[in-house]
N, CA and C atoms as a LAMMPS dump frame, in Angstrom:
ITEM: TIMESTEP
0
ITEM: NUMBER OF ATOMS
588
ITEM: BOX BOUNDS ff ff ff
-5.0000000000000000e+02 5.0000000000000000e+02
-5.0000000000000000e+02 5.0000000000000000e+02
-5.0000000000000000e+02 5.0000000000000000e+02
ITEM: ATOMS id mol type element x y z
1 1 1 N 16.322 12.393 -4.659
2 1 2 C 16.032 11.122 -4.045
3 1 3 C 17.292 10.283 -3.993
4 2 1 N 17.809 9.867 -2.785
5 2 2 C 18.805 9.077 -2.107
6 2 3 C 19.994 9.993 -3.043
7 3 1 N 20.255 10.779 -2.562
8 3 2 C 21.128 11.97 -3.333
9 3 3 C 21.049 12.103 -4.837
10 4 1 N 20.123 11.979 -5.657
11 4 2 C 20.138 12.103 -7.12
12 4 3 C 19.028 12.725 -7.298
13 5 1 N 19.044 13.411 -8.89
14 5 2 C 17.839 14.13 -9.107
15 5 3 C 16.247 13.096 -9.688
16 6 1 N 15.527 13.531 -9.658
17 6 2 C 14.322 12.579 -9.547
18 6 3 C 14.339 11.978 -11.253
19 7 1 N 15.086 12.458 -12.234
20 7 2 C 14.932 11.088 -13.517
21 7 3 C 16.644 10.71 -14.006
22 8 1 N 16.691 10.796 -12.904
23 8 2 C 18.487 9.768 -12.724
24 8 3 C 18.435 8.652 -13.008
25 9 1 N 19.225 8.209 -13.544
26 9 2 C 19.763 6.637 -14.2
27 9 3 C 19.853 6.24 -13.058
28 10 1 N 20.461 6.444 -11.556
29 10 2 C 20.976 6.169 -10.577
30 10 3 C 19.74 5.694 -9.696
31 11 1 N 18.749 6.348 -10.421
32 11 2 C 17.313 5.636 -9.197
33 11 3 C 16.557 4.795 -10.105
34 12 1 N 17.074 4.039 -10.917
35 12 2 C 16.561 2.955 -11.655
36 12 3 C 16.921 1.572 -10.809
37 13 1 N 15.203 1.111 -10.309
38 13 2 C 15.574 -0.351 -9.542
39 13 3 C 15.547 0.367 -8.253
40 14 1 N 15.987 1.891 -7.362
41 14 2 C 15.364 1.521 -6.2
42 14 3 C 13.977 2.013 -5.174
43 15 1 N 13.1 2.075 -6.732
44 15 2 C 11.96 2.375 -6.071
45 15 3 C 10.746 1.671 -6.956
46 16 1 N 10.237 0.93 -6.15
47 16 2 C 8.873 0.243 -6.602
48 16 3 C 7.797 0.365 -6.802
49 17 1 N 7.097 0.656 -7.676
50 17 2 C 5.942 1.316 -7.606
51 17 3 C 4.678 0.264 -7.994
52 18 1 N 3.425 0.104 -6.78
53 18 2 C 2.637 -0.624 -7.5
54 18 3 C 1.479 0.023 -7.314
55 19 1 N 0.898 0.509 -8.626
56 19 2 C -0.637 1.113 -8.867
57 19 3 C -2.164 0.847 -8.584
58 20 1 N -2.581 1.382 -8.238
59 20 2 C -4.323 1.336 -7.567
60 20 3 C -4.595 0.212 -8.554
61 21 1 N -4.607 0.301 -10.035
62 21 2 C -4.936 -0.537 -10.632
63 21 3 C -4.151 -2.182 -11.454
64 22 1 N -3.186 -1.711 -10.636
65 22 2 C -1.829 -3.26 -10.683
66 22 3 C -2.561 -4.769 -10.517
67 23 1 N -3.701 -4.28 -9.507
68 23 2 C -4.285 -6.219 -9.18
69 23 3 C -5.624 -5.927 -10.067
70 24 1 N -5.734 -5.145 -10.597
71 24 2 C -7.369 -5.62 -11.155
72 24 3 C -6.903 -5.727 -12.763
73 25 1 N -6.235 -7.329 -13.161
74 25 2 C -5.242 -7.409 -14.157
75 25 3 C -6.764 -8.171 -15.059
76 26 1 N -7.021 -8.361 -16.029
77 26 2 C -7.539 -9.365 -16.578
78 26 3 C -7.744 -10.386 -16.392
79 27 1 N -8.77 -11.217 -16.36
80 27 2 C -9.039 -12.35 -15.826
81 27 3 C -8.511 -13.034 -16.94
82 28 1 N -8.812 -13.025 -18.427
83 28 2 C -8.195 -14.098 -19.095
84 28 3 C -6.699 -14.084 -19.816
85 29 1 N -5.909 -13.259 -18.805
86 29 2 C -4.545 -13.171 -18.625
87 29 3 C -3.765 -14.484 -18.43
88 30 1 N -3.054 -14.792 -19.696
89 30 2 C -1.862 -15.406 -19.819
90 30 3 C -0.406 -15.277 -19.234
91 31 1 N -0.635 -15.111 -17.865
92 31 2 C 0.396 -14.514 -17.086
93 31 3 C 0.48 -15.316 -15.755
94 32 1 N 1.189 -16.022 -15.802
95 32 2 C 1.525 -16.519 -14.611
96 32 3 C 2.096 -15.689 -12.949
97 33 1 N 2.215 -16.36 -11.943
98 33 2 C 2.188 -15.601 -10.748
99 33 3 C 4.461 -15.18 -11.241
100 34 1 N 4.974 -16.206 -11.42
101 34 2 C 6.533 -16.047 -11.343
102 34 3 C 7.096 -15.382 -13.171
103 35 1 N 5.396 -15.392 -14.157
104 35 2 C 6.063 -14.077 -15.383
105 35 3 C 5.741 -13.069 -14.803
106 36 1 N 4.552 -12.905 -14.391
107 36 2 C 4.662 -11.322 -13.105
108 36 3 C 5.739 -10.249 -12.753
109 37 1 N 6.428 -11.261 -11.602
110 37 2 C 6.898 -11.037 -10.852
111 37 3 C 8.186 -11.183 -11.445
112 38 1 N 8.757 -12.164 -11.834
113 38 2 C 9.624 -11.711 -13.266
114 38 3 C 10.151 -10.082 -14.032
115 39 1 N 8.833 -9.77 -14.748
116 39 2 C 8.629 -8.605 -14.989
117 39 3 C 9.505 -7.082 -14.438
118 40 1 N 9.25 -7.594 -13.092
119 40 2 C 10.392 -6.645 -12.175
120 40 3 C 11.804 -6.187 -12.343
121 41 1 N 11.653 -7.105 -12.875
122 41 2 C 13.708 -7.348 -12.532
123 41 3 C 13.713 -6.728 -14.019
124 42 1 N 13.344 -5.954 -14.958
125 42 2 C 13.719 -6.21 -16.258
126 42 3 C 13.771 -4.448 -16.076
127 43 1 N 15.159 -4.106 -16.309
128 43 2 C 15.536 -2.463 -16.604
129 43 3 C 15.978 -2.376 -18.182
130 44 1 N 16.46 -1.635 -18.101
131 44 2 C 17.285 -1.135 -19.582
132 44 3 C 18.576 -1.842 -19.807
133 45 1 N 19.108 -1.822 -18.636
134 45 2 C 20.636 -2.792 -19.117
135 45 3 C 20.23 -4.163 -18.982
136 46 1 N 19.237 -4.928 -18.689
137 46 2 C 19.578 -6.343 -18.956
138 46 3 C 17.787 -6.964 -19.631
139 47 1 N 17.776 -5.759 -20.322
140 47 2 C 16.326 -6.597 -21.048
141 47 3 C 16.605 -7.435 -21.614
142 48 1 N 17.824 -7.998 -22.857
143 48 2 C 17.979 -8.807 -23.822
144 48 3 C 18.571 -9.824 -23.09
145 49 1 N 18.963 -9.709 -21.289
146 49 2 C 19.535 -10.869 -20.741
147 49 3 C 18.545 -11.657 -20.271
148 50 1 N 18.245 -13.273 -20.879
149 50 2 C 17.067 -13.851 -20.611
150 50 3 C 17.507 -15.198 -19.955
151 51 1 N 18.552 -15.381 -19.389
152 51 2 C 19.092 -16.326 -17.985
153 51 3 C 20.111 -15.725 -17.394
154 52 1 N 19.235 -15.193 -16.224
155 52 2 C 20.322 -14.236 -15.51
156 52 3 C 19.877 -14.629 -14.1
157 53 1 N 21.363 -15.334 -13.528
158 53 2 C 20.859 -16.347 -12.068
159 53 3 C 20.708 -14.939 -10.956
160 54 1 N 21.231 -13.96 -10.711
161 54 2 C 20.544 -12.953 -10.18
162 54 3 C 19.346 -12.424 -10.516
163 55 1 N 19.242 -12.356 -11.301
164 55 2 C 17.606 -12.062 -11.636
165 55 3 C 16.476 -13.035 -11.168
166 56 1 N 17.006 -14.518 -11.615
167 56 2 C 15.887 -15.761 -11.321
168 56 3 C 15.872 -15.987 -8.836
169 57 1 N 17.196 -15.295 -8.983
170 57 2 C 17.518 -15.404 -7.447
171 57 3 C 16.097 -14.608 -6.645
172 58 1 N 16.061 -13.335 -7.27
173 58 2 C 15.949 -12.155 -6.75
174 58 3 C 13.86 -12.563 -7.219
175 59 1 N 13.672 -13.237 -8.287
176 59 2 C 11.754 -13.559 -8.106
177 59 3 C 11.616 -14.691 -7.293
178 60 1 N 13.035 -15.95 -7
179 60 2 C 12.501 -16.482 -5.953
180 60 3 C 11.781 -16.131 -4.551
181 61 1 N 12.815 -15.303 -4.732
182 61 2 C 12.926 -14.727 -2.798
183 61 3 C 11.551 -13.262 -2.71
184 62 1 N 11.469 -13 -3.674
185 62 2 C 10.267 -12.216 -3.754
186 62 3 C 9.205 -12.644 -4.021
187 63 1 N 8.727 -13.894 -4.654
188 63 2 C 7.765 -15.068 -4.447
189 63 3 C 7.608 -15.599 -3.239
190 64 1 N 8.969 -15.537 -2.444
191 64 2 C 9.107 -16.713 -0.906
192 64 3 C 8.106 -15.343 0.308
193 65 1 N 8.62 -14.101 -0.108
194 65 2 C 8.469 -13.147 0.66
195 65 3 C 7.072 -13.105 0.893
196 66 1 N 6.365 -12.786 -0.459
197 66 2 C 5.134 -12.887 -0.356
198 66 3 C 3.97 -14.562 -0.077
199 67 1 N 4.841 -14.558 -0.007
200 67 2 C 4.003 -16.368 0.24
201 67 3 C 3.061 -16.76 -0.885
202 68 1 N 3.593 -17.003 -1.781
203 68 2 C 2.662 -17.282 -3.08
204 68 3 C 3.548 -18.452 -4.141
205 69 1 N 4.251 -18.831 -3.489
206 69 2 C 4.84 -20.418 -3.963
207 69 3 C 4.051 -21.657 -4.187
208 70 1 N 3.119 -21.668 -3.812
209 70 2 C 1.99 -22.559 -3.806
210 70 3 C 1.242 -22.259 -5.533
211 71 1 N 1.418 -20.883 -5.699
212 71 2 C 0.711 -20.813 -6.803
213 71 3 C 1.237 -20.147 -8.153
214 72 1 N 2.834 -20.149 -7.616
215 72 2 C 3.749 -18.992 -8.615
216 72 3 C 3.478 -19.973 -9.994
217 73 1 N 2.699 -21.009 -9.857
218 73 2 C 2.323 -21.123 -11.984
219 73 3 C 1.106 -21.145 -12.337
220 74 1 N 0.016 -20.753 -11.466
221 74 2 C -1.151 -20.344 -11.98
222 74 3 C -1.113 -18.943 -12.87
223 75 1 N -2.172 -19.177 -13.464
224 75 2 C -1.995 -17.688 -14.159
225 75 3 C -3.012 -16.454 -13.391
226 76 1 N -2.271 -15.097 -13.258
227 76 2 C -2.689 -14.459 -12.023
228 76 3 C -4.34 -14.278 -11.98
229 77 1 N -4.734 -14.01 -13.068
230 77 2 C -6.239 -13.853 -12.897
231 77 3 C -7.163 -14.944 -12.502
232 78 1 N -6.33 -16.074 -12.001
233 78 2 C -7.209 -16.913 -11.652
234 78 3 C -7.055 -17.423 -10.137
235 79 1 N -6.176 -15.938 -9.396
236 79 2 C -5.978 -15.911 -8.152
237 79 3 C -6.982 -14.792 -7.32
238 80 1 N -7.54 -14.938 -6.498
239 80 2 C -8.303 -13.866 -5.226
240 80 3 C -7.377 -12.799 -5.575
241 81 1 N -8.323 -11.343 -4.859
242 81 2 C -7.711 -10.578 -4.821
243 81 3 C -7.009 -10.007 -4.273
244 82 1 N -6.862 -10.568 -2.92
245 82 2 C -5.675 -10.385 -1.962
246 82 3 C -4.169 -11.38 -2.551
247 83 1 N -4.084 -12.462 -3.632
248 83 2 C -3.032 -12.888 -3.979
249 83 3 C -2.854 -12.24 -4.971
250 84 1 N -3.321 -11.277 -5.997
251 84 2 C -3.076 -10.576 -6.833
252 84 3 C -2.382 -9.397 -6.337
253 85 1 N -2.498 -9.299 -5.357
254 85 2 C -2.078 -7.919 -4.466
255 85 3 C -0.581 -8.241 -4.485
256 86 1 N -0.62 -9.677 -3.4
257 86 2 C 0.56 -10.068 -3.134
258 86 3 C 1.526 -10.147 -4.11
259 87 1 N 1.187 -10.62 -5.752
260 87 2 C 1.367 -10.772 -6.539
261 87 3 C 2.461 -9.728 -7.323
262 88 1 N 1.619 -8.417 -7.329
263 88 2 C 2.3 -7.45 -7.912
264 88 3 C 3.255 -6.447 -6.678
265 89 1 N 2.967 -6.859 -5.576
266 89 2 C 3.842 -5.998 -4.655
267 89 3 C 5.49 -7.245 -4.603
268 90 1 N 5.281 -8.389 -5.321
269 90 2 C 6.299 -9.383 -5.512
270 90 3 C 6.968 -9.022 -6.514
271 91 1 N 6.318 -8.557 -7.47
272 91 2 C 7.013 -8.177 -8.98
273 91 3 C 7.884 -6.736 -8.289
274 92 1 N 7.154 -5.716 -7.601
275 92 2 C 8.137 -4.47 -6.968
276 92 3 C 9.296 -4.854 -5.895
277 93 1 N 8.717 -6.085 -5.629
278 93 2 C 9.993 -6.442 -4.492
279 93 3 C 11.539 -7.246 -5.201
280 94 1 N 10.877 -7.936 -6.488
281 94 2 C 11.854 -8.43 -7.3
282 94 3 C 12.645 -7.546 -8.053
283 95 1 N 11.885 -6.016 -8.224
284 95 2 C 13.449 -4.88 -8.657
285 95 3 C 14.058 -4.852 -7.634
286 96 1 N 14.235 -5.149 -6.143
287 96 2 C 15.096 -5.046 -5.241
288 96 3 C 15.295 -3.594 -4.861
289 97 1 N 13.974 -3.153 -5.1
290 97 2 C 13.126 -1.723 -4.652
291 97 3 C 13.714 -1.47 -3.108
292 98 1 N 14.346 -0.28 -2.691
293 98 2 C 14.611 0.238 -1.299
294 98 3 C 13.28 0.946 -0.98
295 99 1 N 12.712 1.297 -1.76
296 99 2 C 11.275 2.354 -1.252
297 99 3 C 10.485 2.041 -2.247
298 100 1 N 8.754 1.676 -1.918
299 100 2 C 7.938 1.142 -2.74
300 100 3 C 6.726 1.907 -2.162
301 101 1 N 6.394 2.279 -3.087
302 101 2 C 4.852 3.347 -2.983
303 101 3 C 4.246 2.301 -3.446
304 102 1 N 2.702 2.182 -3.154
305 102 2 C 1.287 1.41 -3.183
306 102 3 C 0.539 2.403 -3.037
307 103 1 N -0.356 2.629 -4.132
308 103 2 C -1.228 3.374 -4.322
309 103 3 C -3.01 2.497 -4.043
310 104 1 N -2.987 2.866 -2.982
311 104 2 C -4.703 2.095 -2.412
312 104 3 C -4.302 0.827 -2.568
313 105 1 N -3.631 0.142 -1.665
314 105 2 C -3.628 -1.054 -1.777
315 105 3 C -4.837 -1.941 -0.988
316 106 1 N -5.633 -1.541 -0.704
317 106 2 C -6.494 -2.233 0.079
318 106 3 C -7.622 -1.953 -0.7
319 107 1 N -7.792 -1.764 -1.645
320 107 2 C -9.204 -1.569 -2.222
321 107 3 C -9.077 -3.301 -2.865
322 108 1 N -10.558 -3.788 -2.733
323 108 2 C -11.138 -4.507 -3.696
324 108 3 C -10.764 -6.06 -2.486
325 109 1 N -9.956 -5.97 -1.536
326 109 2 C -9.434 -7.332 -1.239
327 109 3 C -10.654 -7.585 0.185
328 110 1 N -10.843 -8.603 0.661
329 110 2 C -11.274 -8.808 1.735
330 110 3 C -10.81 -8.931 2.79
331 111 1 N -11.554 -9.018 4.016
332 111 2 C -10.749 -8.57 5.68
333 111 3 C -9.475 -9.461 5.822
334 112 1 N -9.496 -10.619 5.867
335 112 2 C -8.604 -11.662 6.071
336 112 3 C -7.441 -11.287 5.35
337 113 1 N -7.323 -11.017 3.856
338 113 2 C -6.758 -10.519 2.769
339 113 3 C -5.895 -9.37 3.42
340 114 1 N -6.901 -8.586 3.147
341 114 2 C -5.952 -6.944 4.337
342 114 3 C -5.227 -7.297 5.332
343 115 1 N -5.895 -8.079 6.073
344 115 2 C -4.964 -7.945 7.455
345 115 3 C -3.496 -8.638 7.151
346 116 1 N -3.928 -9.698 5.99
347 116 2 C -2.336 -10.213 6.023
348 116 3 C -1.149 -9.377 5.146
349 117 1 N -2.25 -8.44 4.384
350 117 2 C -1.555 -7.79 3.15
351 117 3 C -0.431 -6.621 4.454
352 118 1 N -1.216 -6.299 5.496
353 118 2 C -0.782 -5.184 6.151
354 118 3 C 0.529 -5.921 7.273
355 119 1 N -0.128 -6.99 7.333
356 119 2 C 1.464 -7.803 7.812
357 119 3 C 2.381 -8.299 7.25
358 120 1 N 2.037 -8.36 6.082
359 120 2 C 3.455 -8.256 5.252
360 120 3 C 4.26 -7.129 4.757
361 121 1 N 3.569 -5.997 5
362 121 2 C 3.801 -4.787 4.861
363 121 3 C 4.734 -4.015 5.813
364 122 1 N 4.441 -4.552 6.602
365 122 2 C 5.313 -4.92 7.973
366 122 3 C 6.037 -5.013 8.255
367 123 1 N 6.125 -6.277 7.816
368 123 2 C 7.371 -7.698 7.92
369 123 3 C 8.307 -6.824 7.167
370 124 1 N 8.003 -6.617 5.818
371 124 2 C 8.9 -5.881 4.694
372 124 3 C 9.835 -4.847 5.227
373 125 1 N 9.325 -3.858 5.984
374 125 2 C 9.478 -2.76 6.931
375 125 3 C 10.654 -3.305 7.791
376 126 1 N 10.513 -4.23 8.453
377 126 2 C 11.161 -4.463 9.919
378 126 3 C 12.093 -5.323 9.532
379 127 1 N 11.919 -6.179 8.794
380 127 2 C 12.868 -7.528 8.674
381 127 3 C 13.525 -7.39 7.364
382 128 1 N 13.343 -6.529 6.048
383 128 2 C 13.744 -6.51 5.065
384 128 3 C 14.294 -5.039 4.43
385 129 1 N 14.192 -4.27 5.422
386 129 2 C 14.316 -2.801 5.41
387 129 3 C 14.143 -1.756 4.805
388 130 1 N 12.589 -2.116 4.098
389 130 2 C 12.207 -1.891 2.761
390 130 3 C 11.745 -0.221 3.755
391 131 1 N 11.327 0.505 2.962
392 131 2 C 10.503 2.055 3.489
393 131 3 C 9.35 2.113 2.094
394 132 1 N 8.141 2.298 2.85
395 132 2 C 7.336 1.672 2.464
396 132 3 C 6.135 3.031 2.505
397 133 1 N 5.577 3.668 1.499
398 133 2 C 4.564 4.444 1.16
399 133 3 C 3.366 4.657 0.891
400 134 1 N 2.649 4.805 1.312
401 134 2 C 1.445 4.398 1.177
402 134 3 C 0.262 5.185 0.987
403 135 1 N -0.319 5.055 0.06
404 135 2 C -1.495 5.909 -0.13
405 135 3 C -2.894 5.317 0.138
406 136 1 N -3.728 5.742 1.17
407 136 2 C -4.832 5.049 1.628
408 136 3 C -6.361 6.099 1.706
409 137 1 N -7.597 5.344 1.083
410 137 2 C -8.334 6.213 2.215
411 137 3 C -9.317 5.758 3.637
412 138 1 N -8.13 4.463 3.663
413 138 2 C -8.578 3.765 4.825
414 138 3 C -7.75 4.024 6.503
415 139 1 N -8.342 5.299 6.717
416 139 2 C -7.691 5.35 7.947
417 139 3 C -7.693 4.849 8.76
418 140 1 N -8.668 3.889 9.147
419 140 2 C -8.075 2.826 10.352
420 140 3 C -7.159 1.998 10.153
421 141 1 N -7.138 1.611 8.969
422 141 2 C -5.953 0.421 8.56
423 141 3 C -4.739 0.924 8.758
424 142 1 N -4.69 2.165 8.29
425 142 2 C -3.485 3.032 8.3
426 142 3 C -2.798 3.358 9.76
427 143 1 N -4.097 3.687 10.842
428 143 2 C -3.788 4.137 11.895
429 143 3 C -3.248 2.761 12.369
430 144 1 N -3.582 1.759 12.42
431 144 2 C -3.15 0.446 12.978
432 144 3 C -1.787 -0.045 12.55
433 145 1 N -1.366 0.347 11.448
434 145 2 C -0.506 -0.503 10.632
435 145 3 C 1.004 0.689 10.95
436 146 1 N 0.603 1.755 10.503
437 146 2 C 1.828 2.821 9.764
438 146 3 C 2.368 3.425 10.975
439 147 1 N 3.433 3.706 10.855
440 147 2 C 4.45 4.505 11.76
441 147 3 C 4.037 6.013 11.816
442 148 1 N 3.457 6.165 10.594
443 148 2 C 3.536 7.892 10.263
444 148 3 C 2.573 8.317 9.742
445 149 1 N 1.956 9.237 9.721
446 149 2 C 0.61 9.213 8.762
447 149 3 C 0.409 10.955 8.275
448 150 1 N 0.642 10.965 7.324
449 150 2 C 0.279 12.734 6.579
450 150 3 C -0.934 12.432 5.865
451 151 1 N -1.981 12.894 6.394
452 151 2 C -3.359 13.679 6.329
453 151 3 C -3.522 14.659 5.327
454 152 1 N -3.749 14.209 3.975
455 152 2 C -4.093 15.366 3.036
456 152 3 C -5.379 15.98 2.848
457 153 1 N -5.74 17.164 2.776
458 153 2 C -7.397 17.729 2.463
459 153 3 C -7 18.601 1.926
460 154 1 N -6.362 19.208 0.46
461 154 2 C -6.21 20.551 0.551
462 154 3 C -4.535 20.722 0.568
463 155 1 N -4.344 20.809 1.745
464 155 2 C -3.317 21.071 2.417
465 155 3 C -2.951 19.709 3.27
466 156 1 N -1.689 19.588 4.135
467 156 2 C -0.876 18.969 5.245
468 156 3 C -2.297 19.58 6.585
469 157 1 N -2.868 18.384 7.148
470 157 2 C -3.61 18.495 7.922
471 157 3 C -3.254 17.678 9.438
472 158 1 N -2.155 17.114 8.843
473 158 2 C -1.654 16.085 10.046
474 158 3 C -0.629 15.819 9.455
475 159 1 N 0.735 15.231 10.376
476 159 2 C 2.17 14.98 9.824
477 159 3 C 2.438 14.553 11.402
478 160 1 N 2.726 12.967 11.205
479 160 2 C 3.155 12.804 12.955
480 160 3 C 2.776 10.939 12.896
481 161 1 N 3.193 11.239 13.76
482 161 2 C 2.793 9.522 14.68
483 161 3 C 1.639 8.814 14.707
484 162 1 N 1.101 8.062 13.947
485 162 2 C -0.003 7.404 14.232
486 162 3 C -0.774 7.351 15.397
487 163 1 N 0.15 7.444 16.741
488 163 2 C -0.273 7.343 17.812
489 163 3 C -1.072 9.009 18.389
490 164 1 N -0.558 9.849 17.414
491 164 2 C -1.363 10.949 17.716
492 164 3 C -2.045 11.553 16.634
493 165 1 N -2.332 10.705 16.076
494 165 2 C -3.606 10.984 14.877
495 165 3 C -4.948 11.741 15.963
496 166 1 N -5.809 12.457 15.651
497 166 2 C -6.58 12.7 16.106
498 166 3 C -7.872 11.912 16.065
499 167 1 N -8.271 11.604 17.25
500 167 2 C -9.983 10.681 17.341
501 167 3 C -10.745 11.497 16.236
502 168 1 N -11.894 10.481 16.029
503 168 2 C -12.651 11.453 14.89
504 168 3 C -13.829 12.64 14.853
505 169 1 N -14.15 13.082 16.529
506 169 2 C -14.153 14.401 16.484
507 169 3 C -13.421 15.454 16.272
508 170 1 N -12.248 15.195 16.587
509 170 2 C -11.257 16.202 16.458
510 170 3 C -10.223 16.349 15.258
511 171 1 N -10.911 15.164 14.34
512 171 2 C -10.979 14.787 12.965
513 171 3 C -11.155 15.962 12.062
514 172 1 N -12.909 15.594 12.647
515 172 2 C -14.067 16.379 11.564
516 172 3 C -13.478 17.9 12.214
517 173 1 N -13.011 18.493 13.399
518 173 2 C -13.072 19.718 13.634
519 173 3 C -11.228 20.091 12.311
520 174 1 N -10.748 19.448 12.457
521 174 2 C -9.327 19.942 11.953
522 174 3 C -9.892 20.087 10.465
523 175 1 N -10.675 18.964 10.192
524 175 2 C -11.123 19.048 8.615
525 175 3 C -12.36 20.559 8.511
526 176 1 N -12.742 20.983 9.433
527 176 2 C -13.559 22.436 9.464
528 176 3 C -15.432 21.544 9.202
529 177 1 N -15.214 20.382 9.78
530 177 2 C -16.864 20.199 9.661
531 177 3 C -17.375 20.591 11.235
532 178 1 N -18.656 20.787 11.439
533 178 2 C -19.025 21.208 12.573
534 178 3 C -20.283 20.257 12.386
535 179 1 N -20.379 19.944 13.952
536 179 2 C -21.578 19.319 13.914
537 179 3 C -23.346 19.486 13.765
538 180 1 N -23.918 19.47 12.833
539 180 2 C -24.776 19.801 11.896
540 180 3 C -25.942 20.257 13.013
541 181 1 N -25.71 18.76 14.001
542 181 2 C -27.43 19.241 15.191
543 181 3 C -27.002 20.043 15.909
544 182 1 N -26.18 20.368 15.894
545 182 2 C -25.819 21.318 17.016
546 182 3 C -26.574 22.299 17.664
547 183 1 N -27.368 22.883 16.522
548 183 2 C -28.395 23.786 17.178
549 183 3 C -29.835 22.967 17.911
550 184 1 N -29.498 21.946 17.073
551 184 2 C -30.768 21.067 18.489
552 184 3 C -30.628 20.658 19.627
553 185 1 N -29.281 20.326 20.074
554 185 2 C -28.755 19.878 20.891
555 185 3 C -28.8 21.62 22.252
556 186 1 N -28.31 22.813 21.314
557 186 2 C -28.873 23.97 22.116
558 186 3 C -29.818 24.014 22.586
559 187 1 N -31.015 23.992 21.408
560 187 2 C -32.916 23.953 21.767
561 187 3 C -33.179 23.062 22.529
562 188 1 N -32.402 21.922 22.538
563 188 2 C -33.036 20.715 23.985
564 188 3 C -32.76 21.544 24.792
565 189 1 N -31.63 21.738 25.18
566 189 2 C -30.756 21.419 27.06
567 189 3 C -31.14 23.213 27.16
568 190 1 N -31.939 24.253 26.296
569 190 2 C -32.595 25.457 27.064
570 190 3 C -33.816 24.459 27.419
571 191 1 N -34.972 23.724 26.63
572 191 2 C -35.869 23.188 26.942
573 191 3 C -35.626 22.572 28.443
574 192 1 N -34.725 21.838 28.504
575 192 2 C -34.681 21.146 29.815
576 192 3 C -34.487 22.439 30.925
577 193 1 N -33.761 23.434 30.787
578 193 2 C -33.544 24.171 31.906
579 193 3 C -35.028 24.633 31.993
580 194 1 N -35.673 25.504 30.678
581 194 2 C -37.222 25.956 30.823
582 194 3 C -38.063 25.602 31.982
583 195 1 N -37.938 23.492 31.847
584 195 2 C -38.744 22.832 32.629
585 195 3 C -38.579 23.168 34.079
586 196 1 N -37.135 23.208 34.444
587 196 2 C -36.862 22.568 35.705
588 196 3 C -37.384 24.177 35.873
C-alpha cells in the first residue's frame, strides 16, 4: 500500500478507518464532538505531545469539513445519528487519512442524514482528494453515489462503473436466482394459447 508493505511505520496516518460500529458510541459518553475528533491525530510519535498547533489545525478543518461546528462541544451521544456519523468520519479525516474505508456507513441514520452523509462523501472525493472505500449493503445508495462498485457473493460478481451495474433482473440472474413463478407464468400463456 502506496509502495510499502501493509504493517509499515510508513502507512501510519494515511489511512482512516471508521467501523460499522464507530457511531453507535454510548449515550452517556463523556466525549465531546472536538475530544473525538481529536482522538485522530494521536499516533505513536506525538502521543505525549498535548499542544501541538498542527494537530489543533488539522481537528479544526476536519470539524469545518464535516459541518459540525455548531456542536463540536456537545458530548457525542447527545447528537442524531447522522452527526455521530459525521462525527467519527471527522476524527478519520483529522489523521489527514489519504484513503478512508467506512464500513456500513449508512446503517442506523435517516434519509435526510444519508443523503448528506453521501455528499460529503463526495465533496471529500472531489475537492479534498481523499479515495474513499466503502462497504455497503445498500446498493442504491452506492449505485447513486460511487464511481466504482465490486459486487461480492462468494466471489467478484461485478467490478466496473456504477453506470453499468446491472438492473435487478440481471442482478438476481448473475447472483444464480431464477425466477420462482416461472413455471406459472409457462402454465398461463399454454392456457391462453389452449383457449384461443
Amino acid at each position: 500500500m502506496f509502495g510499502h508493505s501493509p504493517m509499515s511505520r510508513e502507512l501510519h496516518g494515511k489511512i482512516g478507518w471508521v467501523s460499522q460500529a464507530a457511531s453507535n458510541l454510548p449515550k452517556d459518553i463523556k466525549l465531546t464532538v472536538r475530544e473525538l475528533v481529536k482522538l485522530g491525530t494521536v499516533n505513536s510519535k506525538n502521543m505525549f505531545r498535548f499542544f501541538d498547533k498542527t494537530r489543533q489545525e488539522r481537528v479544526d478543518k476536519a470539524i469545518k469539513m464535516v459541518e459540525l461546528g455548531d456542536v463540536e462541544d456537545i458530548d457525542v451521544g447527545r447528537l442524531s445519528g447522522g452527526q455521530r456519523q459525521r462525527a467519527v468520519i471527522a476524527r478519520a479525516l483529522a489523521s489527514d487519512s489519504e484513503f478512508i474505508v467506512l464500513d456500513e456507513p449508512l446503517v442506523g441514520i435517516d434519509r435526510d442524514a444519508r443523503n448528506s452523509l453521501l455528499q460529503l462523501l463526495d465533496n471529500l472525493c472531489h475537492d479534498e482528494g481523499k479515495t474513499i472505500l466503502m462497504v455497503s449493503h445498500d446498493l442504491t445508495a452506492i449505485r447513486q453515489t460511487a464511481h466504482r462498485m465490486i459486487f461480492l457473493e462468494e466471489t467478484i460478481r461485478f467490478d466496473g462503473s456504477t453506470e453499468d451495474f446491472p438492473d435487478l433482473a440481471s442482478l438476481a440472474t448473475l447472483r444464480g436466482i431464477g425466477h420462482v413463478h416461472a413455471h406459472m407464468h409457462a402454465s398461463h400463456n399454454e392456457g391462453v394459447k389452449e383457449e384461443e
